[in-house]
Backbone as CSV, one residue per row, in Angstrom:
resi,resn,N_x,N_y,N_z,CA_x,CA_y,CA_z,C_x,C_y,C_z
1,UNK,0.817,-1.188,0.000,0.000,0.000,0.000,0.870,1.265,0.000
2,UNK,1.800,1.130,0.540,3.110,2.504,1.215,3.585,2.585,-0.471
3,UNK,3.839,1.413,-1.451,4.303,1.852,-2.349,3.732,2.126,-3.399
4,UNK,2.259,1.943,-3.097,1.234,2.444,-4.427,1.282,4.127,-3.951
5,UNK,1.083,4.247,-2.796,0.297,5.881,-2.401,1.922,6.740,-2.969
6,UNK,3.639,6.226,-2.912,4.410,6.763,-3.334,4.632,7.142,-4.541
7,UNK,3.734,5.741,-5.471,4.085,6.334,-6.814,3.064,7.034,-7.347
8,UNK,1.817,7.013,-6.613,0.842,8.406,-6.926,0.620,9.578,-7.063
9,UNK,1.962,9.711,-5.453,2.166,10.958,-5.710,2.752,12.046,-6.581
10,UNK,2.431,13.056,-6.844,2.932,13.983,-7.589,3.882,15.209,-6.864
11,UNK,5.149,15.314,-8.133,5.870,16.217,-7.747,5.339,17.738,-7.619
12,UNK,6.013,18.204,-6.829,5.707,19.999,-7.219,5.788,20.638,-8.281
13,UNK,7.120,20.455,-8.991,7.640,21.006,-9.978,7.322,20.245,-11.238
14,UNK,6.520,20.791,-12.795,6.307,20.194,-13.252,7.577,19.581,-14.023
15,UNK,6.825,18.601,-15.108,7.605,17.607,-15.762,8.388,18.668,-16.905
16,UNK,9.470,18.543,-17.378,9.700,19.449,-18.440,10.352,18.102,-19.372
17,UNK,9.638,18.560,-20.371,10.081,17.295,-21.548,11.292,18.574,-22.453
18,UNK,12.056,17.576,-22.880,13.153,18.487,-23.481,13.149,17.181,-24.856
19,UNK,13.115,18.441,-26.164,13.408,17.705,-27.186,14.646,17.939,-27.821
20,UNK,15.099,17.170,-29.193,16.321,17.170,-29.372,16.543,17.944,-30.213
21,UNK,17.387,18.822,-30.525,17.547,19.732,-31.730,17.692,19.030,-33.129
22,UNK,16.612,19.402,-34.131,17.099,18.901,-35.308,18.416,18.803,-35.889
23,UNK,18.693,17.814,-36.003,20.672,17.751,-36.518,20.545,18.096,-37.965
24,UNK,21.029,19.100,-38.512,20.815,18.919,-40.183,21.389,18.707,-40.818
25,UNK,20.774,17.967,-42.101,21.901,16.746,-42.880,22.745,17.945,-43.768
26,UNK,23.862,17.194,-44.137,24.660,18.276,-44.938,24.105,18.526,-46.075
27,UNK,24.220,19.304,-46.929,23.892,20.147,-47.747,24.003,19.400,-48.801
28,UNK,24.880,18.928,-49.299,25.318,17.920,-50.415,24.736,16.598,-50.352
29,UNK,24.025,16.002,-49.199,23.268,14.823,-49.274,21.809,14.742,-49.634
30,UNK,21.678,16.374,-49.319,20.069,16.752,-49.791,20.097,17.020,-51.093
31,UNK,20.730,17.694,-51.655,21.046,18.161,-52.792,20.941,16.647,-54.232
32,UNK,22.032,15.227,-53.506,21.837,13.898,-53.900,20.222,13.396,-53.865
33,UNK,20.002,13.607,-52.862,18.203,13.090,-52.562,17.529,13.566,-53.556
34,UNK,17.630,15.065,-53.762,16.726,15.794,-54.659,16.987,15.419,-56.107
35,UNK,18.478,15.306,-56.236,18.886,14.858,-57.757,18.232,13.397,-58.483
36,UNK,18.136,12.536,-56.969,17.657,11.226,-57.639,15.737,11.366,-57.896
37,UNK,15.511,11.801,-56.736,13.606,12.537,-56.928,13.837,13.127,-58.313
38,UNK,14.353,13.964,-58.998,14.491,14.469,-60.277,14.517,13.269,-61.306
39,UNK,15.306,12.668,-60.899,15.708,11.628,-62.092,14.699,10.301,-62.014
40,UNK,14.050,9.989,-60.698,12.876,8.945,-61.012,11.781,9.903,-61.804
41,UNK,11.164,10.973,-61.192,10.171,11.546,-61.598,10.418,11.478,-63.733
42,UNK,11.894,11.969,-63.892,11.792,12.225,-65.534,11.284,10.929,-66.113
43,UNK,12.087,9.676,-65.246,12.447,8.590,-65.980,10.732,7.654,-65.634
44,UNK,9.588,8.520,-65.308,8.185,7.278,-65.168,7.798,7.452,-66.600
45,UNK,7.360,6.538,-66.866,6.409,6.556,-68.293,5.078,5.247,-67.695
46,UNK,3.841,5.909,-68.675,2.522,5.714,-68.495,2.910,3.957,-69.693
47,UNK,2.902,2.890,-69.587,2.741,1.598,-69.764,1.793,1.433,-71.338
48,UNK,0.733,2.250,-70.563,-0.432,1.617,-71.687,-0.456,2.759,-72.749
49,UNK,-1.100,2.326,-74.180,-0.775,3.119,-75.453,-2.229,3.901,-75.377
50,UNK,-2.071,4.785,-75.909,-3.310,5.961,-76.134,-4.164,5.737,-74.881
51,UNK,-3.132,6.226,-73.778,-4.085,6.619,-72.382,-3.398,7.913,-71.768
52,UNK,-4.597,8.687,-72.455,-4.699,10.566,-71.981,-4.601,10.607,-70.793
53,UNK,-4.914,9.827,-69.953,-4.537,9.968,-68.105,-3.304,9.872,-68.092
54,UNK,-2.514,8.852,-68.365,-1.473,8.097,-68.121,-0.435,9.332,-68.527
55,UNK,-0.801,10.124,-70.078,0.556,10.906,-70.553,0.332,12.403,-69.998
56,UNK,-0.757,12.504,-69.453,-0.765,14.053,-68.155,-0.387,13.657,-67.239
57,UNK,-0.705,12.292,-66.285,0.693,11.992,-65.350,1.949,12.075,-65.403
58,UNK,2.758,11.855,-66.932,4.267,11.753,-67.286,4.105,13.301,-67.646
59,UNK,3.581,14.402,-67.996,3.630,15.602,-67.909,3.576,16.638,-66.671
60,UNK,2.840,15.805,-65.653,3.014,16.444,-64.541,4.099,16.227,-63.629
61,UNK,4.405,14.744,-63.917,5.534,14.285,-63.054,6.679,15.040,-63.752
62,UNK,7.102,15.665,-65.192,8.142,16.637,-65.730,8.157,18.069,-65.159
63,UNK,6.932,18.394,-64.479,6.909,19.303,-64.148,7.375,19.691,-62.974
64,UNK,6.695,18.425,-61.961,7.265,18.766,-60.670,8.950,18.567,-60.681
65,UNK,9.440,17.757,-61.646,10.806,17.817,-61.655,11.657,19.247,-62.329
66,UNK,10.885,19.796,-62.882,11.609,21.054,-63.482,11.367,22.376,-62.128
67,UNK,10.268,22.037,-61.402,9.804,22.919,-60.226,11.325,22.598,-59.217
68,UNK,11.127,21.349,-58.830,12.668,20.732,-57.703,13.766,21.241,-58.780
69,UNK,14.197,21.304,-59.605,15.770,21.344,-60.061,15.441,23.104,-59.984
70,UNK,14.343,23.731,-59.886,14.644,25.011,-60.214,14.784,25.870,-58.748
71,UNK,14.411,24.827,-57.361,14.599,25.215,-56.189,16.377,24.844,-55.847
72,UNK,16.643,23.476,-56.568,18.220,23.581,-56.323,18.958,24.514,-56.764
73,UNK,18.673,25.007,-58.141,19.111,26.122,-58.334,19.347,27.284,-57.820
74,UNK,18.285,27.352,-56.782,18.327,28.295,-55.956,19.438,28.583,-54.856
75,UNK,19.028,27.435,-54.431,20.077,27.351,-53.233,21.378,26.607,-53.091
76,UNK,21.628,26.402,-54.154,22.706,25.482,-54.362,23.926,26.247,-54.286
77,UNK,25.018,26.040,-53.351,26.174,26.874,-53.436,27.124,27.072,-54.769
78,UNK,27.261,28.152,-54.865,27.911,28.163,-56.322,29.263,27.304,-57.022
79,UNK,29.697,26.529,-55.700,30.511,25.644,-56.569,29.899,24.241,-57.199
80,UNK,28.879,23.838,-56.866,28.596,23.134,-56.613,27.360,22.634,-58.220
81,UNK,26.813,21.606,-58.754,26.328,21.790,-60.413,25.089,21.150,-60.263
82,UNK,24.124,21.017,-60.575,23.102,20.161,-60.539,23.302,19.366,-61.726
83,UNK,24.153,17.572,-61.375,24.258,16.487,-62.687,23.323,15.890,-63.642
């Protein structure tokens, strides 16, 4: 009983949860990530022949890849090339 009513009790001071600082990946590994997202997105093609869904998917998926290579561009340090 002595050791239920101990762990019931509550401290005074509240709990403080402490989180961890985001560690951020280097610059050049994101930069790789984004290059390969570029290069699956160019490289999907729609399977089946005369399907209008299928070739606005492979048009949109060019797009979002020309949108990402045009944010690396952005921030990409100037020595550095998008391959």
């Amino acid at each position: 009983m002595m050791m239920t009513e101990h762990l019931t009790e509550f401290d005074d001071q509240p709990a403080v949860l402490i989180e961890p600082a985001p560690v951020p990946a280097p610059i050049g590994s994101i930069f790789e990530d984004l290059h390969d997202v570029v290069f699956k997105l160019r490289s999907y093609t729609e399977s089946e022949e005369n399907n209008d869904l299928g070739f606005g998917v492979e048009l949109g998926m060019q797009r979002a890849a020309e949108m990402i290579e045009n944010v690396m561009r952005r921030y990409q340090p100037e020595d550095q090339t998008i391959g």
